[in-house]
N, C-alpha and C positions, 0 to 999 in steps of 0.2 A: 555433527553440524552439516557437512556434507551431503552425507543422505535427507538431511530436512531440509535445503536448500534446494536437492533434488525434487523432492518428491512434493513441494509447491511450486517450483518449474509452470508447468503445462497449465495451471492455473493462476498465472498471475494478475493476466485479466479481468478474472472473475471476482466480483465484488465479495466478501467473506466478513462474517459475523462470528466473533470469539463468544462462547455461553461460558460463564466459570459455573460453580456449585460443587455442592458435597457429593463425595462419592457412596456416602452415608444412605442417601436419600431412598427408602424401600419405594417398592413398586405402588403402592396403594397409598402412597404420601398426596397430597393433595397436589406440593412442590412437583413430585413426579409428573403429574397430570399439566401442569404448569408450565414448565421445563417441554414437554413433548410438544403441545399449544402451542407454543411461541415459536419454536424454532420449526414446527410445520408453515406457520404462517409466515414469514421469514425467507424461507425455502421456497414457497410459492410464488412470491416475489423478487427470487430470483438468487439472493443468497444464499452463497455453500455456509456452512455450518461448520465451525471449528471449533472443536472440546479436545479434554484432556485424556479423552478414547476409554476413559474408566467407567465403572457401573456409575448407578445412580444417579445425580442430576445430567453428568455428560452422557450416559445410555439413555435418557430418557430426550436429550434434546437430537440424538442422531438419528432414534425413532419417529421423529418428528418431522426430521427431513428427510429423509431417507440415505440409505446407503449410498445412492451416486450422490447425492450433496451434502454430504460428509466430509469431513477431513480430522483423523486425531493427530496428537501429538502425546503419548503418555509416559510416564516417568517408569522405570525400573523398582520396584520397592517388592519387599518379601512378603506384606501382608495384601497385596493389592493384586489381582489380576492383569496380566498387559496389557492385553485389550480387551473391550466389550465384543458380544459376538454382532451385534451392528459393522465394524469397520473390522475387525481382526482378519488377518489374511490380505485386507484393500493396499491394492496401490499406495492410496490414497492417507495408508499408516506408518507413520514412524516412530520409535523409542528412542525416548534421549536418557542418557546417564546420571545427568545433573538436573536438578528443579532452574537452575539459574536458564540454562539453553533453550530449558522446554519451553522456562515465562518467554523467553524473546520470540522462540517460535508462535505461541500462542498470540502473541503482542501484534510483533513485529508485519504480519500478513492481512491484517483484518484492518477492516473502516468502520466496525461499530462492536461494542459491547453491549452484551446481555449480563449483570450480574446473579442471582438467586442466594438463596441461601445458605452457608457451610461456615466451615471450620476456618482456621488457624491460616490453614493454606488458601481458601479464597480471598477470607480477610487480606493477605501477603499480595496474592493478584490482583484485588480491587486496588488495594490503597497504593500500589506499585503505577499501576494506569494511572489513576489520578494525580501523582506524583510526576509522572511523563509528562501529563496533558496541561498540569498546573507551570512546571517549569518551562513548556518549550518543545522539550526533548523528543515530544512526540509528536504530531501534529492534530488539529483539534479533530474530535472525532463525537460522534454522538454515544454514550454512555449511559446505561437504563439499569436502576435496581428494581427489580421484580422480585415484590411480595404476591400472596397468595390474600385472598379476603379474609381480615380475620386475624391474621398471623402477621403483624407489622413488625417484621424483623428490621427490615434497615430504615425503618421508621426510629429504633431503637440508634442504630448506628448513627444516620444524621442529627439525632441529638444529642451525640456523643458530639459529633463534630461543632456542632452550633455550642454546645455550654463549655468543651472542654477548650476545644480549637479557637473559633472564629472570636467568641469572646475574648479571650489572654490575644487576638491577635497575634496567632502563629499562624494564620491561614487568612485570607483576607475575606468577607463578605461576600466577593463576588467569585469567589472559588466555588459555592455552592451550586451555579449557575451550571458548571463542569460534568453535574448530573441531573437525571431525572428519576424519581420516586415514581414505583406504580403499582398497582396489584391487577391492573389489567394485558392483557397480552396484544387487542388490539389496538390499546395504545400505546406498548413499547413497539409494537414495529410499527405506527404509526410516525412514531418521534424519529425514529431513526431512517425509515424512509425518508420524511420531512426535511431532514438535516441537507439532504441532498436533491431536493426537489430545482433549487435553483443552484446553492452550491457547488462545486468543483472539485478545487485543490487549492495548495499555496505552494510559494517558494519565495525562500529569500534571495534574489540579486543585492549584491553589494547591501546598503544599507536599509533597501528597500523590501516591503514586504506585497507580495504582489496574491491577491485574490482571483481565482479566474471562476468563472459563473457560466450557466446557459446564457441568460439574458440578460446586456447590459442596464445599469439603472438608467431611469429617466435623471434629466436636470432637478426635477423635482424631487423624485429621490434620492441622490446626492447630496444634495443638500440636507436632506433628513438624518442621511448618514452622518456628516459631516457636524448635525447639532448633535447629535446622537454619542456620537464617537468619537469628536476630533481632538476630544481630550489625550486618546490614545496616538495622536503624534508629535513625533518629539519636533518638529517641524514642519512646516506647511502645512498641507490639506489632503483628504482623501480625493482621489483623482482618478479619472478610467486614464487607460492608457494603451495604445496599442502593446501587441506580445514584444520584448524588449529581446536585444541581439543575442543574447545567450539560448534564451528559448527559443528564437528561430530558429539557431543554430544547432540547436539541440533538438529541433521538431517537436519543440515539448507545449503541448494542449495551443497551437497555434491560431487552433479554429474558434478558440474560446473567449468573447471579452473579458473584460481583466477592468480590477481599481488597484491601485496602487499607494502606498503610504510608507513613511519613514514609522514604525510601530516602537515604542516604550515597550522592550521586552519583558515586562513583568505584570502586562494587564492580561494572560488568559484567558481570564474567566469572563472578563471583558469580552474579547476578541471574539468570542464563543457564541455570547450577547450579540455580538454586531452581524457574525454570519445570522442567527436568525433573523436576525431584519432582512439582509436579504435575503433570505428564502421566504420572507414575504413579499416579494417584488414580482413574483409569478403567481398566476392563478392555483 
């Protein structure tokens, strides 16, 4: 853990995109070609690339970015290679012992996901994020499954979700919000750039759940929020607010407007919803 805390050091500022997928995935898969696409476009826009440094879907999305905007993280296992030859050898690579350290390093660094297509162990990564994102435990992040034309794999998964899940009401409605289905490339990094067009960051002070943005809303749009979303507090109203004493104190995004609300910690998928409103507040 040590050396993986190391070795994303020097880049923490840098904004970072986790790709999962199969290490399955041969070179002449279409998924390949997919996987490479995206995370070049991605890359261009300024995000490093973070995979599990294995062949196949994560060799094909390091190719994509290229080796300086890379970053693996790969597990130890007898039938698997350490690394792809993209990052093997980089700085930029570390080996974890356990799948549990690897997911947190994978998790834990990154402001957006790419999902694709794989086995047992991606399904374990996906539904592990969305389990963060749905309870809290994470912070909201923009989230993209990436099908290919033709091959509607998590077309298959989210109707697992909608008949098995959302139906019996083990998952709420608006948890599905939590992601986005695509089999285009330049509309996952569309979505996920988007996510951040106007938005920020959060933190909770005290009871308060504080939003900070480029640009604050109009009165006009306040209010929209406020019809929009005000279901989501357990009190009062959403509110701008200047940066509150702690984050001064802590020089944390001081430069940044902010709204403020007491939030009902169990609407996510909600809160998800309401950041893209505002990031329709900006051109």
């Amino acid at each position: 853990m040590r050396d993986a805390y190391g070795m994303f050091a020097p880049y923490r500022g840098r904004p970072k995109v986790t790709i999962f997928g199969s290490a399955r995935t041969a070179q002449d898969d279409p998924l390949y070609l997919q996987a490479r696409r995206v995370a070049g476009q991605l890359a261009s826009h300024g995000w490093m690339v973070v995979t599990g440094a294995g062949p196949g879907i994560m060799q094909a999305a390091m190719e994509g970015a290229g080796r300086e905007m890379s970053i693996g993280v790969s597990i130890r296992l007898p039938f698997e290679q350490s690394a792809n030859p993209i990052i093997a050898g980089d700085s930029k690579y570390v080996s974890m012992k356990y799948f549990f350290t690897r997911k947190l390093m994978l998790i834990k660094e990154s402001r957006a996901f790419v999902c694709l297509p794989g086995g047992f162990g991606t399904l374990d990564e996906m539904f592990e994020l969305l389990t963060l994102t749905q309870t809290g435990k994470g912070v909201p992040v923009p989230i993209v499954f990436l099908d290919t034309p033709g091959d509607p794999y998590w077309e298959g998964v989210a109707e697992l979700i909608d008949t098995m899940l959302v139906a019996r009401g083990l998952v709420a409605p608006a948890d599905t919000s939590l992601y986005l289905i695509t089999e285009s490339c330049e509309t996952a990094a569309h979505e996920i750039n988007r996510f951040y067009a106007n938005y920020d960051s959060m933190r909770y002070v005290g009871d308060l759940l504080v939003l900070r943005m480029k640009q604050s809303p109009t009165d006009e749009q306040l209010d929209g929020l406020n019809a929009a979303f005000g279901y989501l507090c357990t009190k009062g109203s959403i509110t701008r607010t200047p940066p509150l004493a702690i984050e001064v104190k802590e020089a944390d995004a001081v430069d940044l407007p902010r709204v403020a609300f007491v939030f009902a910690k169990h609407g996510f998928g909600d809160l998800r919803r309401m950041i893209d409103m505002l990031n329709t507040f900006v051109g």
